[in-house]
C-alpha positions in Angstrom: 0.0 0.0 0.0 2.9 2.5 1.0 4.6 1.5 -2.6 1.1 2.3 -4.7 1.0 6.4 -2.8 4.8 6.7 -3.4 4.1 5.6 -7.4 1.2 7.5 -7.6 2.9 10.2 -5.9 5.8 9.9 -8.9 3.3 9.1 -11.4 1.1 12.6 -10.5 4.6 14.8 -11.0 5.4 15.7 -14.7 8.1 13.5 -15.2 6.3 10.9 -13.4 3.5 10.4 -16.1 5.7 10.3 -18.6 7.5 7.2 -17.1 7.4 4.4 -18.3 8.8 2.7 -14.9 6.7 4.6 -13.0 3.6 3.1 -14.5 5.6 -0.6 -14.7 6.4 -0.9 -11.2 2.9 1.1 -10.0 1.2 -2.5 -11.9 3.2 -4.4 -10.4 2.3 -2.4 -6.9 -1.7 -2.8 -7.7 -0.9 -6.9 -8.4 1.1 -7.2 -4.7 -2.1 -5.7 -3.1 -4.0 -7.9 -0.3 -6.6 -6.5 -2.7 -5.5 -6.7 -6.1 -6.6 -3.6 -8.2 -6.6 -5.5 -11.3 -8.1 -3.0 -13.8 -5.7 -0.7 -12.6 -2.7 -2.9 -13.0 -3.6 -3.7 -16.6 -4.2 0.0 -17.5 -0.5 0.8 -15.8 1.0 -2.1 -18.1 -1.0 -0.5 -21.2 0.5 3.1 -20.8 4.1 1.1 -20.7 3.4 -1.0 -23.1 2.0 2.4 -25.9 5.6 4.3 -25.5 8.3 1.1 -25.6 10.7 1.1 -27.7 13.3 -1.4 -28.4 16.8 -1.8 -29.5 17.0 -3.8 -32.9 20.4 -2.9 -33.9 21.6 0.5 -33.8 17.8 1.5 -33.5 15.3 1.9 -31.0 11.5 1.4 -32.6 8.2 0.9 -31.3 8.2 -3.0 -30.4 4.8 -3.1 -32.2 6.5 -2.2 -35.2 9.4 -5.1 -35.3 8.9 -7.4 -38.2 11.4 -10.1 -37.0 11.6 -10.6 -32.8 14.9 -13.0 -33.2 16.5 -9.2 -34.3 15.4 -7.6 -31.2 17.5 -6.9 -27.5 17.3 -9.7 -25.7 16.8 -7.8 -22.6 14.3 -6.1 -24.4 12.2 -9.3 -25.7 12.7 -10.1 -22.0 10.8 -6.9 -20.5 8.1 -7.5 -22.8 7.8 -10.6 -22.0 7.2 -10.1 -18.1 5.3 -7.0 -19.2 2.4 -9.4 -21.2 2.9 -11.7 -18.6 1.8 -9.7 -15.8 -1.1 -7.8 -18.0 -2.3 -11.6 -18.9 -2.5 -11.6 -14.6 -4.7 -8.9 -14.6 -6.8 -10.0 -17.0 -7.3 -13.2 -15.2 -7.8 -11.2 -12.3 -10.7 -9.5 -14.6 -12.1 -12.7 -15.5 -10.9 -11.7 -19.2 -10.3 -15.2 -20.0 -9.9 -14.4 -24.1 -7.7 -11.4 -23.2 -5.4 -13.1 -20.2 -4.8 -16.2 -22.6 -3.8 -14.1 -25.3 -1.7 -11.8 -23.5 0.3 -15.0 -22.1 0.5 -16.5 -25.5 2.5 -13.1 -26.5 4.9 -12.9 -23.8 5.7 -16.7 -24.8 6.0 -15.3 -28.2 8.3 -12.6 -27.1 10.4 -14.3 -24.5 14.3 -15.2 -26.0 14.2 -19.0 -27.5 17.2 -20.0 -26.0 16.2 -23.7 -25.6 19.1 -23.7 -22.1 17.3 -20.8 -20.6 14.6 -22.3 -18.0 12.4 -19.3 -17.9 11.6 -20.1 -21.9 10.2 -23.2 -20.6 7.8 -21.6 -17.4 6.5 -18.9 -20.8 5.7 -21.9 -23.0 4.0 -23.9 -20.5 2.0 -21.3 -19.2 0.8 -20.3 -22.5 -0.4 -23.7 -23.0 -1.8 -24.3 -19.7 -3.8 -21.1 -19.6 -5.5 -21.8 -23.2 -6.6 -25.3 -22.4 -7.8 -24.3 -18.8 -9.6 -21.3 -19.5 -10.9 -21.8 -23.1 -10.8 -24.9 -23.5 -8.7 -25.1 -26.7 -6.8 -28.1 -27.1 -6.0 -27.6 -30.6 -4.8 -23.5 -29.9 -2.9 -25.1 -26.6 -1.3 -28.2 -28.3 1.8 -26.5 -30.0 2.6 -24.7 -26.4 2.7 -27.8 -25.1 4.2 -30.1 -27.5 7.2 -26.8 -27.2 7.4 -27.1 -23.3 7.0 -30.9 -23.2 10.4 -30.6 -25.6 11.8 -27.8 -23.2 11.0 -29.3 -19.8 14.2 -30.2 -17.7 14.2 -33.5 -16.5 12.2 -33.3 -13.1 9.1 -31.7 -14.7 9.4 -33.5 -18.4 6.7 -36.3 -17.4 4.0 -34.0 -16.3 4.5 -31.9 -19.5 4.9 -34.6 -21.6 1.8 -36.3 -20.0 0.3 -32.6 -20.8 0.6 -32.8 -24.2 -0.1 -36.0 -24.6 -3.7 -35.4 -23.1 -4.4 -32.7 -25.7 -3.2 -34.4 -28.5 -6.3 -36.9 -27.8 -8.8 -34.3 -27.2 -8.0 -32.4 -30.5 -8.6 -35.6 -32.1 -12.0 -36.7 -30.2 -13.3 -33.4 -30.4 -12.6 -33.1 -33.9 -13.6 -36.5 -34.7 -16.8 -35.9 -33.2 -17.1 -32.9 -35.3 -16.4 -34.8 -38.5 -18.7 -37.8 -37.5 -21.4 -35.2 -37.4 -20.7 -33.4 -40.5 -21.2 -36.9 -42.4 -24.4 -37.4 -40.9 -25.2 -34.1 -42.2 -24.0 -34.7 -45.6 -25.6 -38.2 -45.7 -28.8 -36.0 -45.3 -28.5 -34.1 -48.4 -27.8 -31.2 -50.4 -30.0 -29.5 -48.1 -27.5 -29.6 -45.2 -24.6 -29.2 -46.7 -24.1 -25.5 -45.3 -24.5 -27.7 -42.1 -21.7 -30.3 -43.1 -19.3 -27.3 -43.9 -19.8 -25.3 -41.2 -18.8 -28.6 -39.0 -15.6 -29.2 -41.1 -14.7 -25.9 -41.0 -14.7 -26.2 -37.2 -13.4 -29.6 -37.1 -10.6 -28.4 -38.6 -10.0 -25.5 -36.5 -9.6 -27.7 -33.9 -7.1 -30.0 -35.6 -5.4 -27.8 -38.8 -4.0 -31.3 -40.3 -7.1 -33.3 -40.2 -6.7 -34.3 -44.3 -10.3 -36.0 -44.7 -11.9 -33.0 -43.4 -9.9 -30.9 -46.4 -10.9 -33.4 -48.6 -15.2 -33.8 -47.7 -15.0 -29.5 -47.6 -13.7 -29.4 -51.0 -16.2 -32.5 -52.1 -19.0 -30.3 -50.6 -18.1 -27.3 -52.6 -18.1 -29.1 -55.6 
């Protein structure tokens, strides 16, 4: 509590608002709370997040403007990595489950892919974790996961393994499912083929290489 009136204190002076560590470390106040102030943790990581810059060679850009991450700072990928991390907390606080999933998903994006570096792991496997758990998207979790189950150091690699495993089989018994009823559609006639395509096209949302779905879509449209 005394940290969050010293940062607001900062943050009320005219260098203050325009600081971007001001605003980082006020966030990160609002989050250590007994009483989290969520919305006003996220909105502190937004103002950061609108004025960084960083270094890709001899320049310092807008990160939302980099093309290629792998030419960026590492200790820059790394500050925008904790920075999407912790907004993807206060989004969960929110209940934002679409927003705090996608969030994590970009600070595993961001964080370096040095395969030795253990904290690449923790990104990865959150990402995945978080998608499954709160959206219940085994297809949108399954490369996370099949990337930390390769990642994991030897104490954990079972139980991330095991993780991936587990959505591996629900992508393909939810899409199966999917497909199974897109046939019975189909079997119905031309009348519900709209029907049949609509469950493909989802089908294969959930599982991107699922060939027989291709192959009955493009059957349907012809």
């Amino acid at each position: 509590e005394e940290a969050v009136r010293l940062l607001e204190r900062a943050r009320s002076l005219p260098d203050g608002r325009r600081s971007a560590i001001v605003h980082w470390r006020l966030g990160d106040a609002y989050l250590a709370l007994r009483a989290p102030r969520y919305e006003a943790a996220e909105d502190s990581y937004r103002r950061v997040l609108d004025s960084k810059l960083v270094r890709v060679g001899a320049r310092r850009v807008p990160w939302s403007r980099v093309k290629d991450k792998t030419q960026v700072a590492l200790p820059d990928r790394r500050d925008l990595a904790i920075l999407f991390r912790n907004r993807a907390l206060a989004a969960e606080g929110l209940t934002e489950s679409e927003r705090a999933a996608r969030y994590t998903e970009t600070a595993a994006e961001w964080y370096p892919s040095d395969p030795r570096d253990p904290e690449r792991y923790r990104y990865v496997r959150q990402a995945g974790v978080l998608v499954w758990r709160h959206l219940d998207d085994p297809g949108r979790a399954l490369p996370w996961l099949v990337e930390a189950a390769r990642l994991a150091p030897s104490a954990e690699r079972a139980a991330a393994t095991a993780d991936a495993e587990a959505a591996r089989v629900a992508v393909r018994d939810r899409s199966k499912r999917l497909y199974d009823r897109a046939m019975a559609a189909q079997e119905a006639g031309a009348a519900r083929y709209g029907e049949a395509l609509s469950l493909l096209a989802e089908a294969i949302t959930v599982r991107p290489n699922f060939v027989a779905a291709y192959v009955w879509m493009a059957r349907l449209y012809k």
